[in-house]
N, C-alpha and C positions, 0 to 999 in steps of 0.2 A: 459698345466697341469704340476705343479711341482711333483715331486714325488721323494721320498727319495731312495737315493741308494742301493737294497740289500746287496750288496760286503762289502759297508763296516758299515751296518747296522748287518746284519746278519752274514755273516762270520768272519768279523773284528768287531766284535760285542757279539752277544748273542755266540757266536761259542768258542769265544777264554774263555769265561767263561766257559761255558756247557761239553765240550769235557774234559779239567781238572777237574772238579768238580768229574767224572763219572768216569773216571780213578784212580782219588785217593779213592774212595769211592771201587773201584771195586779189586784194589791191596793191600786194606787193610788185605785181607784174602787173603784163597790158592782156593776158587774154582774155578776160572778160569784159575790161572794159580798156578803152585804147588813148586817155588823156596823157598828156606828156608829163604829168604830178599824180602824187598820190588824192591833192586836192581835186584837183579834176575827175581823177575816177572816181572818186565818193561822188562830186556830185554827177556824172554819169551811174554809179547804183544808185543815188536816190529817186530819180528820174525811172529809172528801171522799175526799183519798185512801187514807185507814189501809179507808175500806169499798169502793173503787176496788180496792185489794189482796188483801182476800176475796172478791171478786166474780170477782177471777182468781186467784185459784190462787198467789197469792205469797207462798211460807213466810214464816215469821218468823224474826228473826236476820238478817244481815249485808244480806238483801236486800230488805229494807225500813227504811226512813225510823221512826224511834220518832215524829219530831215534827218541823214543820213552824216554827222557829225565828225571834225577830226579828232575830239576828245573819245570819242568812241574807240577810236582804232590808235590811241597813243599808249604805247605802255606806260604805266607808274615805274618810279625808281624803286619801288618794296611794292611786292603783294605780286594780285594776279589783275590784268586786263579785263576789265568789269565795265559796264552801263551800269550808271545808279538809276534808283528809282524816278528821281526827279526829272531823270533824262528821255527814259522810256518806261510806259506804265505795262501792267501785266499781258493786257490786253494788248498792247503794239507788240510786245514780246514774242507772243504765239501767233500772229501774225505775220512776224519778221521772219522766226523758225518754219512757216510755212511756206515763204517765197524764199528761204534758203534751200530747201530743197530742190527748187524748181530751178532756179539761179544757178546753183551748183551741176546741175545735171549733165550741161554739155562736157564739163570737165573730166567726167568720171572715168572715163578709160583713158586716158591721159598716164597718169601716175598712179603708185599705190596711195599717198597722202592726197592725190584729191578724191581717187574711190573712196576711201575712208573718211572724208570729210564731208561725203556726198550722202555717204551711207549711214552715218550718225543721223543725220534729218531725214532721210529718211523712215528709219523703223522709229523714231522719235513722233514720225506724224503716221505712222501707223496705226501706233498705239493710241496716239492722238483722234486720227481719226473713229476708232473701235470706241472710245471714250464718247464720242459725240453722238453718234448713232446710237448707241446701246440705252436701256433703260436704267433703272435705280437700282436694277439687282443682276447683276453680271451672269449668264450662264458660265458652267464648267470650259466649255471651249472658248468662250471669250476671257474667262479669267486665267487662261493656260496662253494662249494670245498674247496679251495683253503684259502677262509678266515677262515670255519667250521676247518680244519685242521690244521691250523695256531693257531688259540684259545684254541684248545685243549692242544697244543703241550707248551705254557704260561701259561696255567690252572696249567696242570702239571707242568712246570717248578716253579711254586711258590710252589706248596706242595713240591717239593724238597728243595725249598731252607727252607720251613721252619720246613721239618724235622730234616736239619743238623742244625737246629738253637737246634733244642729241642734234639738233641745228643749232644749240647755246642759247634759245628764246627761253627763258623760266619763267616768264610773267602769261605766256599762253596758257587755254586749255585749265584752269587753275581749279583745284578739287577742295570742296568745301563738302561737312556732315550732311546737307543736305541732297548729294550724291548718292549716299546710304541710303538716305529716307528714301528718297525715289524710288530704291527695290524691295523696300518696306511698304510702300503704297502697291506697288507692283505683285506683292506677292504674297501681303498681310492683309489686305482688304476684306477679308471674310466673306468676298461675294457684292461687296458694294461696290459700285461706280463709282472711282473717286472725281470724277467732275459731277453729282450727283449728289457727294457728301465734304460739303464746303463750310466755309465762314465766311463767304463775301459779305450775305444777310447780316450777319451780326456785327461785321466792321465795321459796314456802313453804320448801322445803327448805331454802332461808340461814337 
């Protein structure tokens, strides 16, 4: 069975869009964080999350974030709002989507676009989390799970993006083929775990 790679479907993927989009969206104001600059509140969230990541158990080195950057959160003149790779690695990635969730949580009854931006990272780490518990071969209800939370987690992610469309933001929320793959991994899997059925081994080895 062929099956697409989550790492760099989803973390080097939907992740390096989703993480920026929800950052700049979220340091556009002071309630999360209260600096008089957009600079300041980044680095009030980095602070947030560098003691987010001791508080859990997240070594240091590739899976964690050094800093919370303003290239991160600056739109380009064409395209979408991305972290490249060089910026952040797969691994700080899903670690960032982890404390996004937690991050966002106070907000969520607030608005419909911060429940919605709450609730992307959410069933995002649900799914996430099903992935990490489970073994090499998914039961029936974990693979019913696992897809149901997956779709949800895309559902929302298009009302986000076409919120900031209708706030005139077009560099938000930005939708690349690897959106698709995600509910191809989600729902074509044949029963494997896809953090379970990888190519990190073999990268490394090129």
């Amino acid at each position: 069975h062929v099956h697409f790679d989550i790492m760099h479907t989803l973390d080097l993927g939907v992740l390096q869009l989703a993480v920026p989009s929800a950052l700049y969206e979220v340091t556009r104001d002071r309630r999360l964080w209260s600096g008089a600059t957009v600079a300041a509140r980044l680095g009030q969230a980095t602070r947030a999350y560098l003691e987010w990541c001791v508080e859990h158990h997240v070594p240091t080195g590739s899976s964690r974030a050094a800093e919370i950057t303003a290239a991160w959160v600056t739109p380009p003149s064409v395209g979408s709002l991305r972290i490249q790779q060089q910026q952040c690695k797969a691994a700080a990635l899903r670690t960032m989507a982890a404390w996004m969730r937690d991050v966002l949580a106070p907000l969520q009854r607030r608005t419909e676009a911060d429940q919605m931006r709450w609730a992307f990272f959410y069933y995002l780490q649900r799914a996430e989390g099903l992935m990490r518990r489970a073994p090499r071969q998914l039961r029936w209800e974990q693979r019913t799970a696992m897809a149901a939370w997956t779709e949800a987690a895309l559902n929302i992610y298009a009302w986000l993006r076409d919120n900031a469309r209708a706030q005139g933001n077009s560099t938000l929320w930005g939708i690349l083929p690897k959106h698709h793959a995600w509910s191809h991994i989600a729902y074509d899997s044949g029963g494997t775990n896809p953090r379970a059925a990888r190519c990190y081994a073999d990268e490394d080895h090129v």
